[in-house]
N, C-alpha and C positions, 0 to 999 in steps of 0.2 A: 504494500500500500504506500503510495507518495507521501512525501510530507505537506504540509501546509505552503510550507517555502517553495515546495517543487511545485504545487499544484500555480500558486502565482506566480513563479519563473514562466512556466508553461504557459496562463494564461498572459502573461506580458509579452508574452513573443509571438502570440497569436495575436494577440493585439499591434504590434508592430507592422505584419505582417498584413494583416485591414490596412493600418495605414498606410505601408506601403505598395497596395492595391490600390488606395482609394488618389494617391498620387497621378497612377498610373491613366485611372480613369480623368480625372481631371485633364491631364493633356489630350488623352482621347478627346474629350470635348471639346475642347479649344482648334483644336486639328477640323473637326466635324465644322465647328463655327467659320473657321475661315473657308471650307469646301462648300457651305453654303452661300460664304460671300461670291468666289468663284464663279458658282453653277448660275447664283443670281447675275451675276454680269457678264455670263456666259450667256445667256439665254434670255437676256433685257430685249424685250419688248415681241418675242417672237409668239408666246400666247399659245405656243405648243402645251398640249395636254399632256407631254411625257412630265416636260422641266417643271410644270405643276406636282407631280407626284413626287417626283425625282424632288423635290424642295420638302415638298410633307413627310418624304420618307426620314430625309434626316432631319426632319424635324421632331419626329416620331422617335429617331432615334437617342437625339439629343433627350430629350425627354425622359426616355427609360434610362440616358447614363446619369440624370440626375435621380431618378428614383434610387440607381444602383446606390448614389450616395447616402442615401439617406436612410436605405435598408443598412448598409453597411452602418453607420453612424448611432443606429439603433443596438445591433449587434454589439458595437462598442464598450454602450452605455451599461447595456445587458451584462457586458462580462464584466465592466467594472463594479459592477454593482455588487455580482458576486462576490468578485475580492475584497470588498470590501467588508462582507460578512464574515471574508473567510480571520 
């Protein structure tokens, strides 16, 4: 059976490990943000039904990488929460 120190070393490092996930998603988004500016000034003024989609999709997708954050950030909370009982 772990000890109390080992079960918070372990949860600290899972927690690290969130965060640095949750880095990774942040640039994700930031990369999606500018491919939106792109596709937007790619596709100015043409009224094509694809670049409409094509726009809501990463729009859609930006979207769920901020849910991703926020599930994550929940997760976070959750585990310090424990440690903190522990």
């Amino acid at each position: 059976m772990a000890s109390v120190a080992e079960v918070k070393a372990a949860i600290d490092a899972a927690v690290q490990h969130v965060r640095e996930s949750q880095q990774a998603v942040l640039a994700a988004n930031e990369k999606l943000g500018e491919a939106q500016q792109s596709l937007a000034a790619a596709g100015e003024g043409s009224g094509h039904e694809a670049m409409g989609t094509a726009q809501a999709a990463l729009g859609q997708a930006a979207l769920e990488l901020d849910e991703c954050l926020a599930a994550t950030e929940a997760a976070i909370a959750q585990a310090e929460a424990y440690v903190a009982t522990l």
